[in-house]
Residue, then its C-alpha position, 0 to 999 in steps of 0.5 A: x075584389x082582389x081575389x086570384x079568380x077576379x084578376x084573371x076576368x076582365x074588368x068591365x066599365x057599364x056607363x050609362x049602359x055602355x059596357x067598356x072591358x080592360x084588363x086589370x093592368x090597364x085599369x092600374x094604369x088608366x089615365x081618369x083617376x076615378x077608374x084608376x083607383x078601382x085597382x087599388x080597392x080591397x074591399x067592396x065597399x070602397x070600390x062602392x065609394x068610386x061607383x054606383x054599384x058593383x056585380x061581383x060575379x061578373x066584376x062589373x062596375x057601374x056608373x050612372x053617368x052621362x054615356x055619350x059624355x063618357x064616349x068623348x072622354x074615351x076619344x081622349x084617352x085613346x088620342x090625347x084631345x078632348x072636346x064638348x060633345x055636340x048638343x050637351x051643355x057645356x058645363x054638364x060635361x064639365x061636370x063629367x070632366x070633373x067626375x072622372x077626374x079632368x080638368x079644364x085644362x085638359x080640353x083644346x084651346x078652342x073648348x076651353x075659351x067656349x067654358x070660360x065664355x060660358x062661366x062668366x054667362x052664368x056667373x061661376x068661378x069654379x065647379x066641383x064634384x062631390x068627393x073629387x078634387x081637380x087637379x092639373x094633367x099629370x098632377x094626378x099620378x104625382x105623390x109625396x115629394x115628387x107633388x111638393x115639387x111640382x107645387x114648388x115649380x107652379x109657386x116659381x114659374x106660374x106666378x097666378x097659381x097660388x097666394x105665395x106664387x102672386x107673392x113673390x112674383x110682387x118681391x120679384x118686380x120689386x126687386x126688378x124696379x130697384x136693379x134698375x134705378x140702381x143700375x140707371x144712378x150709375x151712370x150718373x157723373x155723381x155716382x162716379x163722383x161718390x165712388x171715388x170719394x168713398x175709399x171701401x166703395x168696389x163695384x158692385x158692394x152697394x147695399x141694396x145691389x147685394x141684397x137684389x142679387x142676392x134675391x135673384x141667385x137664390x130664385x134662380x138656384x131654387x128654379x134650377x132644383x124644382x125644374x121637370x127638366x134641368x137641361x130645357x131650364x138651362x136652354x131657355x132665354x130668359x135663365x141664360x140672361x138672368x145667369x149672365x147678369x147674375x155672374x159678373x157680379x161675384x167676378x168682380x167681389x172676387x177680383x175685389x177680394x183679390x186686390x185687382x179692381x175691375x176698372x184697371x184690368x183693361x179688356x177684362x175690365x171692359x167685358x165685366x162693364x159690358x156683362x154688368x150692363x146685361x142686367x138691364x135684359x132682368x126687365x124681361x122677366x117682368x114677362x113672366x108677371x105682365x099678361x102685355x110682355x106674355x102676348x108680345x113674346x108669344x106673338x113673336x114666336x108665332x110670326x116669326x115667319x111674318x117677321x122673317x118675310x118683312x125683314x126680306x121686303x125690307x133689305x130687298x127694297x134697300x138693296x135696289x134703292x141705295x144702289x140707285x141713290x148712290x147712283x143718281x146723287x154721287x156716281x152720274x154727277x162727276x162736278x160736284x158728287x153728293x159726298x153723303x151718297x159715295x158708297x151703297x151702305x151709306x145710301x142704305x141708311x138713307x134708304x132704311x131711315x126714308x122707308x121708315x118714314x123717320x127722316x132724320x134729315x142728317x142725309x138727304x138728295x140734292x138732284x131732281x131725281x134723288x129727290x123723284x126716288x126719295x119720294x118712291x122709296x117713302x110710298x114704297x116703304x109704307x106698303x112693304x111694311x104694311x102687308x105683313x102688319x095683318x098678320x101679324x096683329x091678328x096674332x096677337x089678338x089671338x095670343x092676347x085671349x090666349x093668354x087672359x084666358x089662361x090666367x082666368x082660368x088659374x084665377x078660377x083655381x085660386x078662388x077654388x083653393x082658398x073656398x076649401x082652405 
């Protein structure tokens, strides 16, 4: 198979009767695991272990395998999208999928919510192909420390991909919910009371707080080392938050250390409160564990155009109604002005609060046509907030399947990896 004579000839693929030639280089180099495994047999009898048979003279393999599916599989390796044959089961070409070494992962989102439709029609977790094993797009190509560190990325960022990922996910929101009742006992006026009371206390040395940040430096370090890539892991949101609430706390046992309490230091005392305060924004982590936070970032990534155009009615309608309530309520009547109008940004919070229809009643006209204006800016305020609402709860219907699509699908591979464990 390896002979001088059999890497000069082309390499032929005969599916179902369909003949595909490449060269060896590409066939080493061949996105479907199957056929890229051909390169590395020595012998016939393993190149038999990979196909149905083999033409020695012609250096021909073949594999009694649905054609047509085979031509959709190509289509994908040439352009990177892959989608069901019109006509053909959709779990026939799952199993074709599987055979050549995909996943269901691999398909367009629209596909891949037909499969899942279509497994629980039939009542099926998973399915597999004899002598193959699924693995996720680019898992494949992964070997020796560089798949323990992919494993150890899913284990820390995709908390349904395996037992430990659920695992510590469940830690991680324990330790959450307990940052916050600590960090919410705070500011109480007993806990001010205790602190003062207690002469080794310092800001920050509880037992408990000492433990969870120590949880969350530790998930954070370990993140940043098994991360694809350490610079998008330093632009995302949520890592910048969970450093900026990690950090005030080692300032302050250092400062503590030194013999500067943190109370006394002025304005840097006020930065450190105001940095220490920021762990309350750990709540977002939850996103990374509850499908409802997922669907409500993913939605507001996708409408920001939406959000952007509702901002704009908004201010626009502000702009045109605070001027003509200052107007009416405080610049035509010069004998007794309504003093809660004398300026535009004042009106603007009676504007924003009437659009709304929150109405506090704290500011409110007093004139006739204050009043006329009041009741369009109500009328109005409902109808500019209303138009782009459509959008924007299509949206997240769309992201909310999106979403439970995903995690049934990581479901699908954890039952899958604990039937063969």
């Amino acid at each position: 198979v390896t002979s001088a004579r059999g890497r000069a000839r082309p390499c032929v693929l005969n599916v179902g009767g369909t003949r595909y030639a490449f060269t060896r280089e590409v066939i080493r180099d061949f996105p479907l695991r199957r056929v890229s495994r051909l390169h590395a047999c020595v012998t016939e009898k393993e190149v038999l272990e990979l196909c149905d048979d083999y033409d020695r003279d012609r250096n021909e393999f073949f594999f009694d395998r649905h054609a047509q599916a085979f031509v959709f599989i190509m289509l994908y390796v040439r352009s990177g999208k892959l989608r069901f044959v019109p006509g053909i089961c959709e779990l026939s070409f799952y199993s074709e999928m599987l055979y050549w070494g995909l996943e269901s992962a691999h398909l367009d989102s629209c596909c891949q919510k037909r499969l899942d439709d279509r497994m629980s029609e039939v009542g099926l977790d998973t399915l597999s192909v004899s002598g193959e094993e699924p693995q996720s797009p680019g898992e494949a190509a992964l070997t020796g420390r560089a798949r323990w560190m992919e494993k150890m990325r899913k284990t820390f960022e995709e908390p349904n991909s395996s037992v430990a990922a659920q695992l510590l996910a469940t830690i991680s929101v324990i330790f959450v919910i307990i940052s916050m009742v600590m960090l919410c006992a705070s500011t109480l006026p007993d806990w001010d009371t205790a602190k003062r009371n207690t002469s080794c206390f310092s800001p920050g040395l509880v037992p408990a707080g000492a433990v969870c940040i120590g949880w969350f430096t530790a998930e954070c370090i370990v993140r940043f080392l098994v991360a694809r890539s350490k610079w998008d892991f330093l632009r995302r949101p949520l890592n910048i938050i969970d450093v900026i609430a990690i950090t005030p706390y080692y300032v302050t046992m250092a400062l503590a250390g030194a013999g500067m309490p943190g109370a006394g230091l002025g304005v840097a005392g006020i930065i450190l409160r105001i940095l220490r305060m920021m762990r309350v924004f750990w709540l977002m982590k939850l996103a990374r564990h509850f499908l409802g936070l997922q669907t409500l970032g993913l939605t507001l990534r996708r409408c920001y155009r939406e959000m952007v155009m509702l901002m704009v009615f908004v201010f626009v309608a502000m702009a045109i109604y605070s001027a003509l309530a200052q107007l009416l309520e405080h610049g035509l009547d010069k004998e007794s002005p309504n003093s809660d109008y004398a300026s535009i940004p004042a009106a603007a919070w009676w504007v924003i609060i009437s659009m709304t229809t929150v109405g506090y009643g704290d500011v409110y006209p007093i004139t006739i046509a204050g009043r006329v204006l009041g009741g369009f800016c109500v009328v109005s305020g409902i109808v500019l907030l209303a138009l782009p609402i459509t959008f924007i709860y299509h949206s997240f219907v769309q992201c909310y399947h999106e979403l439970k699509l995903r995690s049934a699908r990581y479901a699908r591979s954890l039952v899958a990896v604990e039937i063969t464990q």
